[in-house]
SEPA-844862 format. One record per residue (C-alpha): x, y, z; residue in one letter. Coordinates in steps of 0.05 Angstrom, whole numbers, plus 32768, in hexadecimal, padded with zeros to 4 digits. Each point is the difference from the previous one (the first is absolute). Example, Ala and Ser with C-alpha at 12.3 -4.5 7.8 and 13.67 -1.06 7.14 Angstrom:
80F67FA6809CA801B80457FF3S
REM end
This chain:
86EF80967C88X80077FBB7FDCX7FDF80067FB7X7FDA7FBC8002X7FDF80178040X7FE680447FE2X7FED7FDF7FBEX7FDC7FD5802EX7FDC8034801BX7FF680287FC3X7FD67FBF7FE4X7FDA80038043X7FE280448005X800180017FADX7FD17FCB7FFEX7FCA801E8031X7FD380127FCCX803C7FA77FF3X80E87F047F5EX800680317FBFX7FE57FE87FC2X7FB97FD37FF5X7FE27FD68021X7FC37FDA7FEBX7FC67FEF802DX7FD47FCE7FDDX80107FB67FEAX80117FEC7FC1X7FCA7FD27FFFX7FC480137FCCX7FCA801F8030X7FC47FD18007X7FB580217FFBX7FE180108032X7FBD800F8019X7FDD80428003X7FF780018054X80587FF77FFCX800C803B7FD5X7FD080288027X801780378036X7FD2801E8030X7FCE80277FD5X802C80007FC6X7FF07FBD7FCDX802B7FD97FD4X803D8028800FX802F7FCD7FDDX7FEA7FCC7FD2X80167FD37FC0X7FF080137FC4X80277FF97FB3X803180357FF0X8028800C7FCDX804580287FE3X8021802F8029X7FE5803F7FFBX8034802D8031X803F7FF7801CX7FFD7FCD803AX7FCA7FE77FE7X7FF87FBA7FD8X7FCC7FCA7FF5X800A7FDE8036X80108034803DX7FFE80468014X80408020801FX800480348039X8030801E802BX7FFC8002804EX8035803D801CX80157FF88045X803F800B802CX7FF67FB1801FX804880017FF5X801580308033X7FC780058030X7FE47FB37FFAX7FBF8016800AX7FD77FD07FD0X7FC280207FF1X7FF880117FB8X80207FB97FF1X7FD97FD88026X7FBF80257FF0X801A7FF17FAFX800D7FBE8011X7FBF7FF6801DX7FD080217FD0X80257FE57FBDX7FFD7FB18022X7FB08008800FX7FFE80297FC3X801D7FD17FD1X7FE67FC5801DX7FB380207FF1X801D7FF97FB4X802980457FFFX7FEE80387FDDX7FD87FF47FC4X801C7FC07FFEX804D801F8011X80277FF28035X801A8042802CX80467FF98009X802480398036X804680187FF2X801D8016803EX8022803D7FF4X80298008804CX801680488001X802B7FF5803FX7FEC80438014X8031801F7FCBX7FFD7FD97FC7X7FBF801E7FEAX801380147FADX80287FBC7FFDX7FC27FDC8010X7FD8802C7FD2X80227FFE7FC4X80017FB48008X7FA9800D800BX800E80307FC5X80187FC17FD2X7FD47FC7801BX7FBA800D801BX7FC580177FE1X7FEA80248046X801780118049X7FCC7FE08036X7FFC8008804CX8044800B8018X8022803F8017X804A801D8013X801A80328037X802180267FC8X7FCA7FF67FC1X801580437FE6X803E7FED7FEDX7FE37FDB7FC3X7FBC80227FF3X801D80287FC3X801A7FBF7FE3X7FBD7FDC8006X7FD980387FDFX803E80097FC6X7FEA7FBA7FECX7FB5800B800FX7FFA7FBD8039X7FC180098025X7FF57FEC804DX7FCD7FF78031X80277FF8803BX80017FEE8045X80098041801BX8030803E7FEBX80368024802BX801F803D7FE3X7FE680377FE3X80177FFF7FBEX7FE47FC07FF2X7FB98008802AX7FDB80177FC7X80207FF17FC2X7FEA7FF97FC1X7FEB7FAA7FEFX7FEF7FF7804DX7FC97FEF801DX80008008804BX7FC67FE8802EX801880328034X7FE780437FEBX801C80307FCCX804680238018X7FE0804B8000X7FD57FEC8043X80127FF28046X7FEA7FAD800AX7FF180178046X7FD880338007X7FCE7FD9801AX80257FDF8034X801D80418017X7FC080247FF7X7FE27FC5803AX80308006802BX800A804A8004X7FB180137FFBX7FE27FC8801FX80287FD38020X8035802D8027X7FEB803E7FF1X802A80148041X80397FF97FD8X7FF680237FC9X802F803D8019X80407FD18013X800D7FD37FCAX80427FE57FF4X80337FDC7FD0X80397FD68004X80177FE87FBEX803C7FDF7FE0X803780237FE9X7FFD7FF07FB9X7FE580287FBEX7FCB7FCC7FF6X7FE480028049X8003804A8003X7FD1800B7FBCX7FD67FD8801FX8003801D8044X7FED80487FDBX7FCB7FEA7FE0X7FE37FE4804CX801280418019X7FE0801D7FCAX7FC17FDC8009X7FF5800A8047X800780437FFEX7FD180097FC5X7FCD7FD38030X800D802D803AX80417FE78024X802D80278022X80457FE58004X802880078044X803F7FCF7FF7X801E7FEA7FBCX80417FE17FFBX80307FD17FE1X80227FC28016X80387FDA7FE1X7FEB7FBD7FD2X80367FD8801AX7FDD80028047X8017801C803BX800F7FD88051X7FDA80298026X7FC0802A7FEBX7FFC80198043X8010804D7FE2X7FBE7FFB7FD0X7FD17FE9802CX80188038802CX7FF780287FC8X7FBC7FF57FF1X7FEC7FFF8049X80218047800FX7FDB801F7FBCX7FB67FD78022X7FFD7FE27FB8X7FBD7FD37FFFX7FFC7FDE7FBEX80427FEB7FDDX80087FEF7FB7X80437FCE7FFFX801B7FE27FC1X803C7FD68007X80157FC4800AX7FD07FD08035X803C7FEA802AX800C8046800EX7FB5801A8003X7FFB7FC88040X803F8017801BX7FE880467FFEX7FC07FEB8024X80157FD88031X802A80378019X7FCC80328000X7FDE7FCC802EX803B7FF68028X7FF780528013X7FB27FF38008X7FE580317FBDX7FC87FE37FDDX7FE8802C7FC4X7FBD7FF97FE7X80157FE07FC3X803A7FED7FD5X7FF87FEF7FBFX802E7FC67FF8X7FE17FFE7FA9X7FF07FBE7FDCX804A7FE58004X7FFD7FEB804AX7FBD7FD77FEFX800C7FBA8015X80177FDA8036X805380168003X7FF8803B8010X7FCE7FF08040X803A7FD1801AX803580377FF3X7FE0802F8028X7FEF7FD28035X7FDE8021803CX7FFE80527FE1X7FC07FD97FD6X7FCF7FFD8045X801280448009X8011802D7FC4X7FC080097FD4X801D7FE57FBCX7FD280057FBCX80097FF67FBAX7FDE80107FC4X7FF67FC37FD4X7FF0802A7FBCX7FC07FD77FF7X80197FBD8005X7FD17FD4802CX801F7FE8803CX801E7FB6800BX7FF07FFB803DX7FB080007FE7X800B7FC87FCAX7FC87FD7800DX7FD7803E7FFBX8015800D7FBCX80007FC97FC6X8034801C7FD4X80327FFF803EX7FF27FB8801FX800B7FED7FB5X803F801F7FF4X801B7FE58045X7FEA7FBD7FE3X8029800E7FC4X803E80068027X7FF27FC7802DX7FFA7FD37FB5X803B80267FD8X80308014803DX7FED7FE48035X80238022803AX800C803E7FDFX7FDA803A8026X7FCD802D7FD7X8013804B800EX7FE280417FDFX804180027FD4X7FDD7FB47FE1X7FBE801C8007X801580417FCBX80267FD17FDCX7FC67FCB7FF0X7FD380387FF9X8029801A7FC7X80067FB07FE1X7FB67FFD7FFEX7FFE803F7FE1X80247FEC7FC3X7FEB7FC27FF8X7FB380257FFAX801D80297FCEX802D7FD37FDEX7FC67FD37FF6X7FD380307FE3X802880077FC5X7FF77FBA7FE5X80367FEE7FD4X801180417FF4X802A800F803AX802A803A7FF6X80208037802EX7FCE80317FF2X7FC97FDD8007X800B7FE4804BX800D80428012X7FC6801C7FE6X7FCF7FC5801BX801F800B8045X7FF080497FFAX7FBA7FF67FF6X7FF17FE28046X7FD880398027X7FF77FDA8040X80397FCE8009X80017FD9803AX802D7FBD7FFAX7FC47FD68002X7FF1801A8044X8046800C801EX800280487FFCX7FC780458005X7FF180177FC0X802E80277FCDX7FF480207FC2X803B7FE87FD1X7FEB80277FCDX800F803E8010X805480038003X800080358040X7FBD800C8028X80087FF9804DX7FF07FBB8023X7FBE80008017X80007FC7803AX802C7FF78045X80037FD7803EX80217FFE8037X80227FC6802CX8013800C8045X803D7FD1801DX7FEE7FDF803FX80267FCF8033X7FCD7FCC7FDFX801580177FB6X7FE1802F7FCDX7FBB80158005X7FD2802D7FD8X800180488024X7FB7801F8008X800580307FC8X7FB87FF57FEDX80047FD57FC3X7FC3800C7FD2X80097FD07FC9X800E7FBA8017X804F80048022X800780497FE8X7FF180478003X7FF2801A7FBAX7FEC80477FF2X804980128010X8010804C7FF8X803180197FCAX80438027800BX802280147FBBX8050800B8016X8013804A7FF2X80487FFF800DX803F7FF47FD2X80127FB77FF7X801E7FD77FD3X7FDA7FF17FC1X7FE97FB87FECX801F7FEA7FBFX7FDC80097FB7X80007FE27FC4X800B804D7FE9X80477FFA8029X80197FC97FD3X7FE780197FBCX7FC87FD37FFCX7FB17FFD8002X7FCF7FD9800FX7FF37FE67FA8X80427FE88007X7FEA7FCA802EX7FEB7FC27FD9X
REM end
């Protein structure tokens, strides 16, 4: 087994959920004003904006601009997300006058999958907050964040110890409740209910997949599922997956959970359609949403049933339906153009606007502890319209909202899971997680609390 392959894979299936140093994003030109319609997003108004500040009141910060730090493993997997959605929202940002009349400037901190403390002692030094960006491996540095107390709102979060942590805010749900119970409890009550007794996984061999893969398991059963088939596969990849699909045909499994890498999700598909088994469903999770993974899988898409839960985030493929979407597209098309808008930028802008709502509700006085706190009062955060409904301000309450896409030879399409608020089905029920598993991170863990943050 070649270590740069499974690395490769590790980053795949540990970012299902998802050059070292800085790198600014914004000129060094003096932003112009701007007028009130150009700072505006969706149904959120005067997001950025100038304004006259003054001294520096925390690190990072100065009178003239605001640093943050964007994590991300660009450097290994060249996936450009969190970068390009930075790049984006701090060049519209700072061109609507900045924040308060500072410019945003991201620091890329590129983990490289393994370089996770490196790049967060350098955050550690430098910014004055983490925004939007993620790593495979972000528990590697969570205990050196909280030991010297850097918030983040990020993009998304991947292992356990860090989903959860103390000075986070995550727009995802809090880490003691499934994020799919909804989803699951469609498909195996409503949807497929057929299925509901032969339910099967096929999951990565890696200790960051299989958390994850107990904590499905855990949730389906507690919804009513009935496992027939779980197994594990190696993350380098295998030639043939002619033995799987053999497995799960001999064991009748009708709904499979997979989490893995895509290339090998499509390989396993197309040879379950090369022996003719169609299951009722297979939950290919947000990670195969977008047009790749359609190609990869080439003809298994017109005759598997493939669906993904999109956590509340409103579909692309419905833009013009939704404001806030058609105007982040546009945003892309003006600040990078060519560059393709994916959930990974849609998390990450979410989290940019976030701050920069908070960060401008504290005037002048923009401090650590008072960003955090303004982003924790949001009860129903949506992005301006790009996302259901979440209530920030409680740390770890379950997520409320789903939808569902369904991948079709034409592309992705909403499923007919009876939305009942716009592009989503709110109302969701609540699974708490019972079983043993690794503990987010506290401030208690590091010797700190929450008046030491300034």
């Amino acid at each position: 087994m070649k270590p740069q392959r499974t690395l490769a894979a590790l980053v795949a299936v540990a970012l299902l959920a998802t050059a070292c140093g800085r790198g600014g994003s914004g000129g060094e030109e003096e932003a112009p004003a701007a007028s009130a319609a150009a700072a505006d997003f969706g149904d959120l108004k005067g997001v950025c904006g100038p304004g006259k500040p003054a001294g520096s009141p925390a690190q990072g910060v100065t009178a003239t601009e605001i640093n943050v730090g964007v994590f991300t493993d660009q450097g290994f997997d060249k996936r450009p997300d969190y970068t390009t959605a930075a790049k984006v929202f701090t060049s519209w940002c700072n061109e609507a006058g900045g924040v308060n009349g500072r410019r945003v400037v991201a620091n890329t901190r590129d983990s490289r999958l393994m370089e996770v403390r490196q790049r967060m002692l350098e955050s550690c030094r430098e910014d004055f907050f983490i925004v939007g960006g993620a790593s495979a491996l972000d528990g590697m540095g969570v205990r050196d964040r909280l030991n010297c107390l850097l918030p983040e709102f990020p993009a998304t979060t991947t292992q356990a110890e860090n989903n959860g942590s103390d000075l986070q805010i995550s727009q995802w749900g809090g880490s003691s409740y499934s994020r799919y119970t909804g989803y699951f409890t469609w498909l195996l009550k409503e949807a497929y209910p057929g299925s509901a007794k032969a339910v099967g996984s096929l999951v990565g061999d890696s200790p960051v997949t299989k958390v994850l893969a107990e904590q499905v398991k855990e949730t389906l059963e507690g919804v009513g599922g009935r496992f027939a088939y779980s197994d594990l596969y190696p993350v380098s990849g295998l030639a043939d997956w002619t033995p799987y699909a053999q497995a799960i045909k001999s064991r009748n499994v009708r709904g499979l959970v997979f989490y893995g890498n895509l290339t090998e999700l499509a390989k396993l598909e197309l040879a379950l359609t090369n022996i003719g088994y169609r299951l009722d469903w297979i939950d290919a999770n947000a990670y195969s949403y977008g047009p790749a993974f359609l190609k990869l899988a080439g003809r298994a898409i017109g005759f598997q049933n493939n669906l993904a839960d999109l956590g509340g985030i409103h579909p692309l493929e419905n833009a013009a339906a939704n404001p806030a979407t058609r105007r982040l597209i546009d945003l892309f098309e003006k600040y990078a153009p060519g560059a393709q808008v994916t959930l990974g930028t849609i998390r990450s802008f979410s989290a940019f606007l976030l701050f920069a709502k908070a960060a401008a509700a504290c005037g002048n006085d923009l401090t650590r502890r008072c960003v955090f706190e303004a982003g924790r009062r949001e009860t129903a955060w949506t992005a301006g319209g790009l996302q259901a409904p979440v209530d920030l301000s409680k740390p770890d309450a379950p997520l409320d909202c789903f939808n569902v896409e369904r991948a079709t030879p034409q592309g992705w399409r909403p499923a007919d899971f009876r939305p009942n608020k716009g592009a989503f089905r709110c109302g969701a029920p609540a699974y708490r997680l019972t079983r043993s598993y690794i503990k987010p991170v506290t401030l208690a863990d590091v010797g700190k609390t929450m008046a030491d943050l300034k």
